[in-house]
VOROPA-256602 format. One record per residue (C-alpha): residue number from 1; residue in one letter; x, y, z. Coordinates in steps of 0.1 Angstrom, whole numbers. Layout:
% VOROPA-256602
[NUM,'A',[X,Y,Z]]
...
//
This chain:
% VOROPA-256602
[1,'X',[-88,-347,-292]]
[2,'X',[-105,-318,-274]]
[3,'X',[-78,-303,-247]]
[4,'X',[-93,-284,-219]]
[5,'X',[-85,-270,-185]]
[6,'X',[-94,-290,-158]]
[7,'X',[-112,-260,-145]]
[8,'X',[-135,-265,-179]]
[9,'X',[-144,-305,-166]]
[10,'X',[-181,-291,-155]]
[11,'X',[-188,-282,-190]]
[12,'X',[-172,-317,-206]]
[13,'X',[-189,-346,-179]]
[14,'X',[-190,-380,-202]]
[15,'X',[-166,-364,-229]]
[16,'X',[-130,-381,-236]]
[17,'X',[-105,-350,-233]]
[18,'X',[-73,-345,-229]]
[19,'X',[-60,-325,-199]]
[20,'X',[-20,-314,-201]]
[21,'X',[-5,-305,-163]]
[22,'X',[18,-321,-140]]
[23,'X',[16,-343,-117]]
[24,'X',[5,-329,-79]]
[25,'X',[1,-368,-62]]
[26,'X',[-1,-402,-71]]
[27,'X',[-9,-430,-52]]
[28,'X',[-18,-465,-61]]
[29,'X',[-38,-497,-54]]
[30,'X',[-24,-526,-68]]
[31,'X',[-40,-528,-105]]
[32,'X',[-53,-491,-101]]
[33,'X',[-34,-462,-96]]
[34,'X',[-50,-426,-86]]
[35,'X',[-30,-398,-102]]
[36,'X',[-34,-361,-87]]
[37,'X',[-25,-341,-120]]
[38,'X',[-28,-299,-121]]
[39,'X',[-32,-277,-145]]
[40,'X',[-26,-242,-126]]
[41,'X',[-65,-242,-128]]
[42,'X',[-74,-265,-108]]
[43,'X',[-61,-300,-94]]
[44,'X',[-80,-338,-116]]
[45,'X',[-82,-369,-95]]
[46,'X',[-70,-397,-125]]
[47,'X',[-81,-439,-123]]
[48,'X',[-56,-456,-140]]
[49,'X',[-65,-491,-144]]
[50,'X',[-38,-513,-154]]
[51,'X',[-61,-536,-179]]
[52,'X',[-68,-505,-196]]
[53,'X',[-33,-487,-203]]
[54,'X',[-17,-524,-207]]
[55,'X',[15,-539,-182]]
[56,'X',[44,-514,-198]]
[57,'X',[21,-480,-190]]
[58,'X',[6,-489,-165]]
[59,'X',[40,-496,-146]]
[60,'X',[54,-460,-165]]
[61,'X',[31,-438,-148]]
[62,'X',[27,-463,-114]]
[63,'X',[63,-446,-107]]
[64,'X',[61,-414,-124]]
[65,'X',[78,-388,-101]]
[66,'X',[63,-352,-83]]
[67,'X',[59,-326,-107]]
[68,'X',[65,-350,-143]]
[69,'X',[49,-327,-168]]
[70,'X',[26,-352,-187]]
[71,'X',[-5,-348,-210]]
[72,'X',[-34,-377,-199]]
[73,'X',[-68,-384,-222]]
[74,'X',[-95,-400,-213]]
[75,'X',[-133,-399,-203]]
[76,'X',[-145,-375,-175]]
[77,'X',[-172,-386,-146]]
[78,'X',[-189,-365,-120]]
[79,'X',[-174,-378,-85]]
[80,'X',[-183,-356,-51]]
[81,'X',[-153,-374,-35]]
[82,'X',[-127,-358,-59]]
[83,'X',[-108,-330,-57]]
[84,'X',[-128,-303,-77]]
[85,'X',[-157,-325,-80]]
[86,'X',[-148,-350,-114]]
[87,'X',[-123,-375,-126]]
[88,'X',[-106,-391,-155]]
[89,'X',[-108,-425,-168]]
[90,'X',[-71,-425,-181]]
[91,'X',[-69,-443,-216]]
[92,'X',[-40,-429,-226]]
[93,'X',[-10,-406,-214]]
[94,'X',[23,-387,-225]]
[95,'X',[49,-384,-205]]
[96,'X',[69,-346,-212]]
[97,'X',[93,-348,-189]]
[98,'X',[101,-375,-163]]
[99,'X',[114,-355,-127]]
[100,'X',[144,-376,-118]]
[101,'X',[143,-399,-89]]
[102,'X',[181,-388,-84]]
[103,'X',[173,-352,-81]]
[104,'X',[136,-351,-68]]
[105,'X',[110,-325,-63]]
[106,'X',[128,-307,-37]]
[107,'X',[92,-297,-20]]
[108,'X',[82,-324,2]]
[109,'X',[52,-327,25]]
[110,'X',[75,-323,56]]
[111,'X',[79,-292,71]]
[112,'X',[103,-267,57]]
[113,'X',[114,-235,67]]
[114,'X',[107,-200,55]]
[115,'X',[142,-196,38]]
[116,'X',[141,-230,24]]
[117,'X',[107,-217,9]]
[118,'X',[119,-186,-1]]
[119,'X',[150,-201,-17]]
[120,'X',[124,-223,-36]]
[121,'X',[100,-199,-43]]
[122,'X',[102,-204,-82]]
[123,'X',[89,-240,-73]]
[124,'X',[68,-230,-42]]
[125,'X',[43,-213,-61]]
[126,'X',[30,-246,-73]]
[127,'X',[17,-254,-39]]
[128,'X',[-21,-252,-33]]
[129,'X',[-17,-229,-4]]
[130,'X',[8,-204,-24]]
[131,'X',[-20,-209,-51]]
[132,'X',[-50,-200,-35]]
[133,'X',[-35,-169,-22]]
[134,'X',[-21,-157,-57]]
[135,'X',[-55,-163,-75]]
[136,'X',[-69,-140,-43]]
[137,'X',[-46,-116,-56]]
[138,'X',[-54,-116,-88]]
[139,'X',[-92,-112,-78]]
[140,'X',[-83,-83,-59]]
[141,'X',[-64,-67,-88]]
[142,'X',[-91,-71,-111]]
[143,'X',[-119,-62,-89]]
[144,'X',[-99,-26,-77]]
[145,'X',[-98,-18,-116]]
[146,'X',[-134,-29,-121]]
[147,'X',[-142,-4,-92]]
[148,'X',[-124,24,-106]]
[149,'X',[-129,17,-146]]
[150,'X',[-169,15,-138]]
[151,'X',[-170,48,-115]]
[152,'X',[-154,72,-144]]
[153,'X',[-117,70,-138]]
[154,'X',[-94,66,-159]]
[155,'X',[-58,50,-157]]
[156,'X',[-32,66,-162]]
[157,'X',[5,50,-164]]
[158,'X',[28,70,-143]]
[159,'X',[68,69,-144]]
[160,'X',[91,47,-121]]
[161,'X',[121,65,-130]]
[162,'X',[115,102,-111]]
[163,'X',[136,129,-108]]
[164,'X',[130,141,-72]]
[165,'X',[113,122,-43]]
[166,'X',[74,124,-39]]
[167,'X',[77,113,1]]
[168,'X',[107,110,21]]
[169,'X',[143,115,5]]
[170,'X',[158,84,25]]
[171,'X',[138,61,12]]
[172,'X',[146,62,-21]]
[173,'X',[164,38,-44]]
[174,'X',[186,63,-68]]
[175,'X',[196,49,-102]]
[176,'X',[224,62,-122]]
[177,'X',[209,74,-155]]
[178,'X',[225,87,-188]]
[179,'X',[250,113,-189]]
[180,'X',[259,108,-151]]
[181,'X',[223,118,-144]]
[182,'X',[205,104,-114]]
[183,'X',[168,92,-109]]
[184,'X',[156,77,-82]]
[185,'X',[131,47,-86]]
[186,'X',[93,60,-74]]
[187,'X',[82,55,-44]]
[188,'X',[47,67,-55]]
[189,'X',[25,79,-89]]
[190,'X',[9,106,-70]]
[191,'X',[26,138,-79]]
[192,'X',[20,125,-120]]
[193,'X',[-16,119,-109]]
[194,'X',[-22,154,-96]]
[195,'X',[-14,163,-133]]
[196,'X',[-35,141,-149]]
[197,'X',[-66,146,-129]]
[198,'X',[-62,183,-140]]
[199,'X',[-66,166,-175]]
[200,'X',[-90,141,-168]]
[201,'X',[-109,148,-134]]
[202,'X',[-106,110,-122]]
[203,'X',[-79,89,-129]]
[204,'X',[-56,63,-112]]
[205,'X',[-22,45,-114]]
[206,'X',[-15,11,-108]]
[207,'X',[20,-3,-107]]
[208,'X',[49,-11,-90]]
[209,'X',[61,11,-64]]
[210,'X',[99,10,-46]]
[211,'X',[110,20,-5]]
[212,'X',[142,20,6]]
[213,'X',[134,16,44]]
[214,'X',[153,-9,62]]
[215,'X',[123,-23,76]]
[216,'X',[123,-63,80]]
[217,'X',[87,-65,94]]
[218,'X',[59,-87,83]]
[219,'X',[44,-52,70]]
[220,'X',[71,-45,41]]
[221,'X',[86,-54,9]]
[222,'X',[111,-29,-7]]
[223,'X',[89,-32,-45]]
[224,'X',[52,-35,-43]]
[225,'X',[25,-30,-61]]
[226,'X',[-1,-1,-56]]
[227,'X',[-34,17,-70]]
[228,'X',[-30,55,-68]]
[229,'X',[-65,73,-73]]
[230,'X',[-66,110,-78]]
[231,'X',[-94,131,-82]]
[232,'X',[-104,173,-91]]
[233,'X',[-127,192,-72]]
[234,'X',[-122,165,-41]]
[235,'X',[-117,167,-8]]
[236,'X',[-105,147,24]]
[237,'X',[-141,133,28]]
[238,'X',[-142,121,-10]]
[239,'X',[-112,101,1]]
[240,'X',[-128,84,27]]
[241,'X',[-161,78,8]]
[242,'X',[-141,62,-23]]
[243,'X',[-117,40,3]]
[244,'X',[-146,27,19]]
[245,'X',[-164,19,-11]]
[246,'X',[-136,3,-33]]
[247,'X',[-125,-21,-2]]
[248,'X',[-163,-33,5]]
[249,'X',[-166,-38,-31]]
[250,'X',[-134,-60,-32]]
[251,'X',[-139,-77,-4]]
[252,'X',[-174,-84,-21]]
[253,'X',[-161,-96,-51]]
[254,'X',[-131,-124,-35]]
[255,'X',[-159,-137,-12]]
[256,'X',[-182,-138,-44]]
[257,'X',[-156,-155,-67]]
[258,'X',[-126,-173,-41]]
[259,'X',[-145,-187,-18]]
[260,'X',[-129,-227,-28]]
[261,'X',[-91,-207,-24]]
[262,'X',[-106,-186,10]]
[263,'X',[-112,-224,21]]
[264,'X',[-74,-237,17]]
[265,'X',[-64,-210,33]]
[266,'X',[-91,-218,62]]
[267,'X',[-101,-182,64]]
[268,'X',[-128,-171,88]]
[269,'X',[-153,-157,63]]
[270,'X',[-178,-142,92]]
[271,'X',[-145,-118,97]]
[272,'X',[-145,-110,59]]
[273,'X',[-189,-108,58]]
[274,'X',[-186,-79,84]]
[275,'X',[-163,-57,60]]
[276,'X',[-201,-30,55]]
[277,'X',[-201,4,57]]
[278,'X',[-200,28,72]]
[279,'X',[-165,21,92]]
[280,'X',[-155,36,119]]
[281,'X',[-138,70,124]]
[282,'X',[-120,89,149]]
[283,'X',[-98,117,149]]
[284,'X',[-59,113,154]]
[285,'X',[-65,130,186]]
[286,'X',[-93,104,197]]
[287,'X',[-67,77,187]]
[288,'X',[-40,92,208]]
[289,'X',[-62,92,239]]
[290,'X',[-75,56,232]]
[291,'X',[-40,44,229]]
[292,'X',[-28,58,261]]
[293,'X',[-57,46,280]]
[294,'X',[-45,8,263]]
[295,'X',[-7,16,276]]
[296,'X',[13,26,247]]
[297,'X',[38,49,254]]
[298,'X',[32,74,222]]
[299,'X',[26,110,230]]
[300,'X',[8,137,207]]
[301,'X',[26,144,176]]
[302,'X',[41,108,172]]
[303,'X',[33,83,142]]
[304,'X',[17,49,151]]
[305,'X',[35,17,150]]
[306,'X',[25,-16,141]]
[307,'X',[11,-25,178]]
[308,'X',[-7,14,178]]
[309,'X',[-25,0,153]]
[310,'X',[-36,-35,162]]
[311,'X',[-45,-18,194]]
[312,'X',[-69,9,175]]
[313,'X',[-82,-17,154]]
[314,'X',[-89,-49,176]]
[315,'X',[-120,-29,188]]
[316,'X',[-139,-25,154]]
[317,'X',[-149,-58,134]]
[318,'X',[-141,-39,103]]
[319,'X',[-116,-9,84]]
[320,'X',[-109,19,106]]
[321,'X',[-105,54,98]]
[322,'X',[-83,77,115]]
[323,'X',[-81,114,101]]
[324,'X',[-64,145,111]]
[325,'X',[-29,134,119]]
[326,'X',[-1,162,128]]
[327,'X',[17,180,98]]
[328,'X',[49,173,110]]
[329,'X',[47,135,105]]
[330,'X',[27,133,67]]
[331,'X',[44,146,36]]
[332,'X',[48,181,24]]
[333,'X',[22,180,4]]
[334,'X',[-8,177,26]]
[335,'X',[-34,202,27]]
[336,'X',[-37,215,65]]
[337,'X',[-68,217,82]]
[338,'X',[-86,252,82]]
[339,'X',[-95,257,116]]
[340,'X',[-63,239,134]]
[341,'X',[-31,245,108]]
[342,'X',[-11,223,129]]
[343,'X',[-34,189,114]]
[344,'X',[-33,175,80]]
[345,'X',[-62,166,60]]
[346,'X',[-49,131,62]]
[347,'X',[-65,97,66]]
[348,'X',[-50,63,72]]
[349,'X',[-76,33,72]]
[350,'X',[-65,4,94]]
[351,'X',[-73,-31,84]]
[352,'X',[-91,-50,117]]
[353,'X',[-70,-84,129]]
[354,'X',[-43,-62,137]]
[355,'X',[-34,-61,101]]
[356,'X',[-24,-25,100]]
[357,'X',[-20,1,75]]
[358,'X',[-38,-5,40]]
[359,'X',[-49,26,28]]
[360,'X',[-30,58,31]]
[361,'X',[-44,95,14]]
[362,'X',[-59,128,20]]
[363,'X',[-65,163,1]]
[364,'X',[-38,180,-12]]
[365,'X',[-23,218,-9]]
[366,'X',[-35,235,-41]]
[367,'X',[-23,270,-31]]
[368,'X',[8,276,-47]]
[369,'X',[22,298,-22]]
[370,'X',[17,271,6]]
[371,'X',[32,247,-14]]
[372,'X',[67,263,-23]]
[373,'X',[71,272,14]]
[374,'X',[65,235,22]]
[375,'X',[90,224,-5]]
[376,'X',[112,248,12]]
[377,'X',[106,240,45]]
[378,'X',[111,198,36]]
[379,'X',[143,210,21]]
[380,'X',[130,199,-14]]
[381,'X',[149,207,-50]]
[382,'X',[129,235,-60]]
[383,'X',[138,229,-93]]
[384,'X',[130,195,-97]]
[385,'X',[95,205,-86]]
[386,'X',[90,237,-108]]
[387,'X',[63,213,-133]]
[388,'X',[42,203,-100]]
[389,'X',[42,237,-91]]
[390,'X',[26,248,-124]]
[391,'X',[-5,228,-117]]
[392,'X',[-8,254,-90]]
[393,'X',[0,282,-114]]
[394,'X',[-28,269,-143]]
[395,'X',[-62,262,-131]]
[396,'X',[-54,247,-95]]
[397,'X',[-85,231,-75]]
[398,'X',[-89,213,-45]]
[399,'X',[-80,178,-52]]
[400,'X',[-77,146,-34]]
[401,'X',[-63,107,-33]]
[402,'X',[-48,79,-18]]
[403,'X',[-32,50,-24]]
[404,'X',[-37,14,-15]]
[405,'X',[-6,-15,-9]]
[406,'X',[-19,-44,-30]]
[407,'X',[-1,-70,-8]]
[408,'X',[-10,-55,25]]
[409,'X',[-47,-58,15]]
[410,'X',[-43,-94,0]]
[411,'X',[-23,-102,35]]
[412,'X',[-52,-89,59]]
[413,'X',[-79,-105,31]]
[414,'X',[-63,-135,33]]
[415,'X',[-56,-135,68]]
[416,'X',[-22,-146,67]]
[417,'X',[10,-141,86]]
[418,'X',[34,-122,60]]
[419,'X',[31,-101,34]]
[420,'X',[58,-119,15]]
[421,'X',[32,-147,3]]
[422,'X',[15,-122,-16]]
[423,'X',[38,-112,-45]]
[424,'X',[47,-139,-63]]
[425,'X',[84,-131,-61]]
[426,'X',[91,-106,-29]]
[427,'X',[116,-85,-25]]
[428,'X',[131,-76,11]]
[429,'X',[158,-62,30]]
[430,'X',[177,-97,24]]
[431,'X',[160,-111,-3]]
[432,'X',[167,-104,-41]]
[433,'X',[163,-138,-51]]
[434,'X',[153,-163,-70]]
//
């Protein structure tokens, strides 16, 4: 018996086959019984007709419980009304494993709440919603390292045990290591990246990344995932020119290829059609004066918050730039701005829908004087630093990066409410498990 994926059914119309999955629905007519069985690639509509199957089967899978794993065979149809466009004559079936009726699938159609969920998260990932939005994900993934593996980088793994912070020193997760030495999980691949573009020209990272802030916002998990380009001979506007172009080319790409998942989610595509360049820029100092004009209490010199940006944002119908943001508030390794010393060759890029913060970058200081008096000044481990300080010492150019929070794009592409959906197992302030 041929088994395929009910994804496959297209390819296999008037074929007997045999599709293995579990079972999504049932519901049932008398003689007939409709059986909703998934496959992870798709969800098969099932007629079960009890002359066919005979009184003892029929009556076996008539009460065959959510979830049941069970392998079915039997001849597929074209059907518009279906789910996914086919069905299955059922001929025959194998039941796996029977779900008990004592101790059922504990996801119901009723409403549940979000710690229930989360509790259940092992099991809530089965649900077409959580579905769609993982298989957006996965596009995403895979078109970000189409983007960069067709434009001549190259990826390079970077560690997640570090021995010094790359950002902020309370922020970090510190692990005890051998010998009573400590490391400190990464928050980021970019210092390693600086290297390796001085070995390669073009390269990124993409992994998991770790932040100790106790933030419990819809804007933050404590591990995430996120693609680190780093590039020679570059500067603050090849950062802006590569963001723009990687995010319209993945937002291409999910409407391209996820437009049936975009639709369980009931996203507004118009919003995700208008994601063109060029987008919008403005200076930090533009931004400040915009956002005091709307009423927000910041003053010059001060980071944004979440409602900063929605406000900056809810103007534009697509990504934002903002450049040029104060040295005091962006990490010691920012190159600072020629003509004013006191700005950093910085640049956020704010999603539109008040999603926030996607893409963080900018050039970095290649002067190796500049760059030991920052360490200095940030009250940095000189000597945990000494081999990043070398790429200033052999051959240092003007170089350049970002990086990009894979669930914070997915969350605005998505155009969901939490971050938290987009990982398939988050980890928060409160939340280590399942």
């Amino acid at each position: 018996m041929n088994r395929i994926t009910i994804s496959q059914a297209a390819a296999h119309t008037g074929e007997t086959v045999e599709i293995a999955g579990w079972l999504y629905n049932l519901r049932s007519s008398g003689k007939i019984c409709f059986p909703q069985v998934r496959d992870g690639s798709g969800i098969m509509q099932c007629v079960a007709v009890k002359a066919v199957l005979g009184d003892e089967a029929f009556e076996k899978l008539k009460r065959l419980t959510q979830e049941s794993s069970l392998v079915l065979r039997g001849k597929l149809r074209a059907e518009q009304r279906a789910p996914g466009g086919f069905e299955m004559d059922v001929d025959a079936f194998d039941i796996l494993q029977r779900v008990p009726e004592e101790t059922p699938y504990p996801i119901t159609p009723k409403e549940h709440g979000p710690d229930f969920l989360l509790d259940h998260r092992h099991l809530w990932i089965r649900s077409r919603r959580q579905h769609a939005i993982l298989k957006i994900r996965h596009e995403v993934v895979k078109a970000v390292r189409d983007y960069f593996d067709s434009h001549g980088f190259t990826l390079c793994d970077t560690p997640i045990f570090t021995p010094a912070a790359c950002e902020g020193t309370t922020t970090l997760f510190e692990v005890d290591y051998f010998e009573d030495e400590k490391v400190y999980l990464t928050q980021s691949g970019q210092l390693y990246n600086e290297a390796t573009a001085a070995a390669f020209g073009k390269v990124y990272t993409f992994g998991p990344t770790f932040r100790a802030e106790k933030s419990k916002t819809r804007r933050h998990l404590t591990e995430f995932w996120m693609v680190e380009p780093e590039m020679a001979y570059a500067t603050l506007e090849d950062v802006k020119n590569v963001a723009e172009e990687m995010i319209c080319f993945v937002v291409s790409r999910v409407l391209e290829n996820r437009r049936a998942e975009l639709a369980i989610l009931e996203r507004d595509l118009t919003r995700l059609e208008s994601v063109k360049a060029p987008f919008p820029r403005m200076s930090y100092d533009q931004a400040v004066e915009i956002l005091k004009k709307k009423g927000s209490p910041i003053e010059w010199g001060g980071d944004f918050g979440g409602t900063d940006e929605t406000l900056l944002s809810e103007e534009f119908d697509r990504p934002l730039m903002v450049d040029r943001f104060p040295m005091q508030i962006k990490a010691f390794y920012f190159e600072p701005d020629a003509q004013r010393p006191e700005l950093a060759l910085g640049v956020d890029l704010l999603a539109p829908e008040g999603y926030g913060e996607i893409v963080g970058g900018g050039q970095r200081i290649h002067d190796y004087n500049l760059l030991l008096q920052r360490i200095k000044e940030h009250h940095l481990p000189q000597q945990a630093f000494e081999w990043y300080l070398d790429l200033r010492r052999y051959g240092s150019v003007p170089h350049a990066g970002f990086g990009m929070g894979i669930e914070r794009c997915v969350t605005w592409i998505c155009g969901i409410d939490h971050l938290r959906e987009t990982i398939p197992f988050p980890r928060m302030l409160y939340r280590t498990k399942p």
